[in-house]
C-alpha positions in Angstrom: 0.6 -18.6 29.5 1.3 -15.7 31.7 1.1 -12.6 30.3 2.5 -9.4 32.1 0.5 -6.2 30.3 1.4 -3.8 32.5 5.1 -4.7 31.4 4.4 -5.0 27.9 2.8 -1.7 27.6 5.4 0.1 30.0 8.2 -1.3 27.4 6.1 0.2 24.4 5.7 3.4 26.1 9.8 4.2 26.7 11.0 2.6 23.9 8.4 3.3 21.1 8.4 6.4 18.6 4.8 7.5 17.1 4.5 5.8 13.9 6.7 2.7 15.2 4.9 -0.8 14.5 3.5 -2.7 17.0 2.8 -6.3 15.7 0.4 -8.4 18.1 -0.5 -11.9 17.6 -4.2 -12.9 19.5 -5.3 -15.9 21.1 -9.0 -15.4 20.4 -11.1 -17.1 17.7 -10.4 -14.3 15.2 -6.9 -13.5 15.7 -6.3 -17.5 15.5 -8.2 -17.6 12.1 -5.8 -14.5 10.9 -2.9 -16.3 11.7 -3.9 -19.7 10.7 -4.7 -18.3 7.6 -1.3 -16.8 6.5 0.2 -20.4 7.1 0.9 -20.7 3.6 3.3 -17.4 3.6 5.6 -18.4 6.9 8.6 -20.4 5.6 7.4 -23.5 8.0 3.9 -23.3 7.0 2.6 -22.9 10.5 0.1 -20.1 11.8 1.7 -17.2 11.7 2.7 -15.0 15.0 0.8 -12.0 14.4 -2.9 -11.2 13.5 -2.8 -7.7 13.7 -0.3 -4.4 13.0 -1.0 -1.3 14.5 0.8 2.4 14.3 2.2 4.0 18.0 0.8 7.2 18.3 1.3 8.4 21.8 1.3 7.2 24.8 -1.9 6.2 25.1 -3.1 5.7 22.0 -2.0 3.6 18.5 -3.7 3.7 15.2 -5.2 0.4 13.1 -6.6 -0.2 10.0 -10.2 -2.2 10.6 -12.8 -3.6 8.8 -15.8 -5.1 9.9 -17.4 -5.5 13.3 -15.0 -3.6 16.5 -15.5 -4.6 19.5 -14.3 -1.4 21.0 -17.5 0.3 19.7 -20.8 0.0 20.3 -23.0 -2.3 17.6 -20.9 -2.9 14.3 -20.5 -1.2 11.2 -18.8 -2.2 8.0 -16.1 0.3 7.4 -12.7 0.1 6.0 -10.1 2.8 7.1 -8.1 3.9 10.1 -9.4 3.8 13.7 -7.6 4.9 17.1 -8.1 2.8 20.1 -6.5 3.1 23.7 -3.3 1.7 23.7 -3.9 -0.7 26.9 -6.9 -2.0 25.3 -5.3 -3.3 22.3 -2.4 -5.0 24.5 -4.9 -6.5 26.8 -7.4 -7.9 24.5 -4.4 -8.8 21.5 -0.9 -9.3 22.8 -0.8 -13.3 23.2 2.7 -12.4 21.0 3.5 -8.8 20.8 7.1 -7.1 18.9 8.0 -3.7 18.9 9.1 -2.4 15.4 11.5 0.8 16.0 11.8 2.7 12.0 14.8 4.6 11.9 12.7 7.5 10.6 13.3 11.1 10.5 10.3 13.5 12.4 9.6 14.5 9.1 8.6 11.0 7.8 7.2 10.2 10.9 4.9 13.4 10.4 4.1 12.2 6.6 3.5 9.0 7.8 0.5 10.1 10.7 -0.6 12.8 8.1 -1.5 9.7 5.5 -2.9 7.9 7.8 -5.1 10.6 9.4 -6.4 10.8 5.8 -7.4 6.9 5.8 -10.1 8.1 8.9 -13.3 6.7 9.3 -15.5 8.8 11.2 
């Protein structure tokens, strides 16, 4: 299947807020194994759509909780918190199925939201 990024992200970009959801659904091994393993919580009981959930932030850049091996860094580390990564990046190695998730949030709460987060950073 034919994916266009450069469409995807341009979307993301003018209609996206920071702190908006962006769910993705990969196509790799691991993303596969996330969604195949939430089959028992979809009301068909197939894989779900979506492996990962990530925060907008800007831009260029959205926010993710991670554990384990990243391959966006060098070696791996086991950590368990909040990490940013490039915005293109995520699309193009995770957005076999992506949605946009507009909150109809106030800047305030969007500020509270980023300033929790922000707290959940691992270094």
């Amino acid at each position: 299947m034919y994916r266009n990024n450069s469409f995807i992200i341009s979307q993301i970009r003018k209609l996206a807020s920071p702190m908006d959801m962006i769910f993705l659904g990969a196509n790799n091994l691991i993303g596969y194994l996330i969604r195949f393993a939430q089959k028992n919580q979809t009301p068909d009981h197939r894989p779900s759509l979506w492996s990962h959930v990530c925060l907008y932030v800007d831009l260029n850049t959205i926010m993710e909780s991670t554990i384990g091996f990243e391959p966006y860094r060098h070696g791996s580390r086991w950590d368990n918190g909040v990490q940013y990564y490039p915005l293109q990046e995520r699309i193009k190695t995770s957005a076999y199925n992506c949605t946009l998730v507009h909150w109809n949030l106030t800047d305030s709460q969007r500020d509270k939201i980023y300033k929790e987060a922000q707290n959940l950073f691992v270094d």
